[in-house]
N, C-alpha and C positions, 0 to 999 in steps of 0.2 A: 703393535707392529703389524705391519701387514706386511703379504710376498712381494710386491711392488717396489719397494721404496729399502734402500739398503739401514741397518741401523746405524740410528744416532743423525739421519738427516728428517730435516724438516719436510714437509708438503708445502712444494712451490705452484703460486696459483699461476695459472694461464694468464698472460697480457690480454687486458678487453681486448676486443676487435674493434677496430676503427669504422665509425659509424659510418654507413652507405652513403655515399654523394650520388643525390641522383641529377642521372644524365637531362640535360636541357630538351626541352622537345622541340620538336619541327619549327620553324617561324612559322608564321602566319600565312596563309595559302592569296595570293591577289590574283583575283580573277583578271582576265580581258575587262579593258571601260570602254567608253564609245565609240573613241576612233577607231578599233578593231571590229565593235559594232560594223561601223561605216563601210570599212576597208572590206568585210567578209557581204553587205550588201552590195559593193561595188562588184565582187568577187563573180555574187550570184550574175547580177543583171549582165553581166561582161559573157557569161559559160551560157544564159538565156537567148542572146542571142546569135551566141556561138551555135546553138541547136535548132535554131529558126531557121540560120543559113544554108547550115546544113541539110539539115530536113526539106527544104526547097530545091538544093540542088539535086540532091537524089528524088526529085519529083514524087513528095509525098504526098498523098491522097489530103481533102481540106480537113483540118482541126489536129494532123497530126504536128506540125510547125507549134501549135499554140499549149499543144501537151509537150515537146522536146522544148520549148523555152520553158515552161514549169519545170520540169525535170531539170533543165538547166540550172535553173536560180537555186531550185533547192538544194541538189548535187554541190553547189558551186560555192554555194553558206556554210554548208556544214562542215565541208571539207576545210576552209580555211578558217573558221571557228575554232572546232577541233585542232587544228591545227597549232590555234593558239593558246592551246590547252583550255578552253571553253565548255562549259556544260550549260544544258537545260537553266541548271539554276541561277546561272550566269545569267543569263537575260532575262530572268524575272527579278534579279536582283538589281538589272541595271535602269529596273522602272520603278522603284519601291520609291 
């Protein structure tokens, strides 16, 4: 007999535990495809020459128009890229 257990009863075992379910993971991540491509090129060359215009009306010195349209396009990609939740690896996936 031990102190535990009152005399005259048995040792009752513990009910297994019920095996762990495990939980489903995340679906599959789907990157942007090429219309977003397109849409985020249209995006840049639109904010390029938003910066051109600009840069000409406030009478910029020459070559600064042709750096605010760079700056435009690229500003203008990234933004709506990202935006569609896009990364780097996104567009090198969208050339494989």
């Amino acid at each position: 007999m031990t102190a535990n257990r009152p005399p005259g009863q048995r040792w009752i075992k513990r009910p297994p535990r019920p095996s762990r379910t495990t939980l489903p993971g995340p679906p599959p991540r789907v990157g942007p495809g090429v219309s977003h491509l397109l849409m985020a090129i249209a995006t840049g060359v639109a904010t390029g020459i938003v910066g051109v215009v600009l840069a000409q009306l406030a009478g910029a010195r020459a070559g600064v128009p042709g750096f605010a349209a760079g700056l435009g396009f690229i500003l203008g990609f990234i933004v709506l890229w990202r935006g569609f939740g896009g990364t780097r690896q996104d567009i090198r996936n969208l050339f494989k």
